[in-house]
N, C-alpha and C positions, 0 to 999 in steps of 0.2 A: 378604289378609294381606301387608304389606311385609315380604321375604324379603332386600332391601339391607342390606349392611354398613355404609353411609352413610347415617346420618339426618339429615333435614334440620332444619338448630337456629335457631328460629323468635326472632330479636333485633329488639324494637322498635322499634328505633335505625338499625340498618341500610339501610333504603331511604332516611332521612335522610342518611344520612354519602353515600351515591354518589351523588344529589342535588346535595349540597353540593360533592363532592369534583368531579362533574360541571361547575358553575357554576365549582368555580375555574378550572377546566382551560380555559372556552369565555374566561372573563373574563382571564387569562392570554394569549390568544391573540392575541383582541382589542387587548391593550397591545403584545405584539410587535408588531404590525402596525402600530399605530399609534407605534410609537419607532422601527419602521425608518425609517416616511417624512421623520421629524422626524431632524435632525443629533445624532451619537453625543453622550451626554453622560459627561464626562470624569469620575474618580473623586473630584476632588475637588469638583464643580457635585452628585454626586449624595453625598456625604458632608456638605455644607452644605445640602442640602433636606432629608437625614435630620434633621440636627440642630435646622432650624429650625421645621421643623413635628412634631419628637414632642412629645407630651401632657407626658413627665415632665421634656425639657429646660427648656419652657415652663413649667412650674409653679416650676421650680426657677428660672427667670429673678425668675416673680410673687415668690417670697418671697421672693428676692435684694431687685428693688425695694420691697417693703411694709418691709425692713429701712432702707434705705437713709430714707425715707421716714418712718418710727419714730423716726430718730434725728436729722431735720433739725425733727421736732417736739420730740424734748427739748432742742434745742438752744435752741428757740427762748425756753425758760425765759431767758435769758441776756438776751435783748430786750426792750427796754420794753412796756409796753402802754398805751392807754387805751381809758378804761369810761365812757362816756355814759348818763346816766342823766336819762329826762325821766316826769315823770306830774303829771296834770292831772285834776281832778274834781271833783262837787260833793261836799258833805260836810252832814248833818245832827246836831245834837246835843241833847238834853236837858238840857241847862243852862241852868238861869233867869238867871244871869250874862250869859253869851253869846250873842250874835247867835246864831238857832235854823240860819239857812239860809246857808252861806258856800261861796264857791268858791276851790280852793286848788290852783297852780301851782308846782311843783318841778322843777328840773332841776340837774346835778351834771354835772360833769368829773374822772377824777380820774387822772392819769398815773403809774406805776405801775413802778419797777424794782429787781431784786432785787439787793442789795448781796453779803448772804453767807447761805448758805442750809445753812452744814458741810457743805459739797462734795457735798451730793446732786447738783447739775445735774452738776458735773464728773464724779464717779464715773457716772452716767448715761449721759451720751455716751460715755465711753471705754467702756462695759459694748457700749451697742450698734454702738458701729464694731466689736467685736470681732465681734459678730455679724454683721456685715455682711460681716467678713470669711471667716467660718463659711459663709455662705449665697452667698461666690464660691467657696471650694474645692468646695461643693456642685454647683453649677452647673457647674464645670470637672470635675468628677467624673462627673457624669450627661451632659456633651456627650462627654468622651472614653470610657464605655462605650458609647454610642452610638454612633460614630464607629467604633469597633470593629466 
């Protein structure tokens, strides 16, 4: 019979966590040793590798550009275009009229620009520059808590 004051409280978890907490400690170690040898880095070399390699400054750079990018394609409503169009094939018909077996080549050009469309392209791009500039205060937001 255990006549101790002190029981012992048997957590799942626990040989994990000193494990873990073990590895950070050796991994830890291992980087001192290896940053003494290497020349000191200054606060602000180690404040621009925080910033350029975290996951959330990065993403918030991607959406910055996918904005930027958004809005150089609505712009482009603005631009001409042309549409080429070629098709070629044989053709049969049932008409006692007409030659049963005929072949028939088509091809088209047609160049294409938008006059006035009630200011959808215009309200458009000014919608998304606004965004664009949405997605730099973001960016400047998420580098200077990081930075932090």
């Amino acid at each position: 019979m255990n006549t101790s004051k002190f029981k012992r409280i048997n957590k799942p978890h626990a040989s994990a966590k000193y494990a873990l907490f073990a590895l950070l400690i050796t991994g830890s170690i291992l980087f001192l040793n290896n940053v003494s040898a290497e020349e000191p880095i200054t606060l602000q070399k180690a404040v621009e590798t925080a910033i350029l390699t975290n996951p959330e400054v990065l993403q918030s750079y991607k959406n910055f550009e996918a904005a930027t990018k958004e809005k150089n394609a609505a712009f482009g409503r603005y631009l001409p275009s042309v549409d080429l169009t070629v098709s070629a094939g044989a053709e049969n018909r049932d008409d006692p009229l007409m030659k049963k077996n005929f072949s028939r080549d088509q091809s088209s050009i047609a160049l294409k620009q938008m006059l006035f469309d009630g200011f959808a392209t215009k309200n458009e791009v000014e919608r998304l520059d606004r965004t664009i500039k949405s997605k730099l205060f973001e960016l400047d937001r998420t580098s200077q808590s990081i930075a932090l």
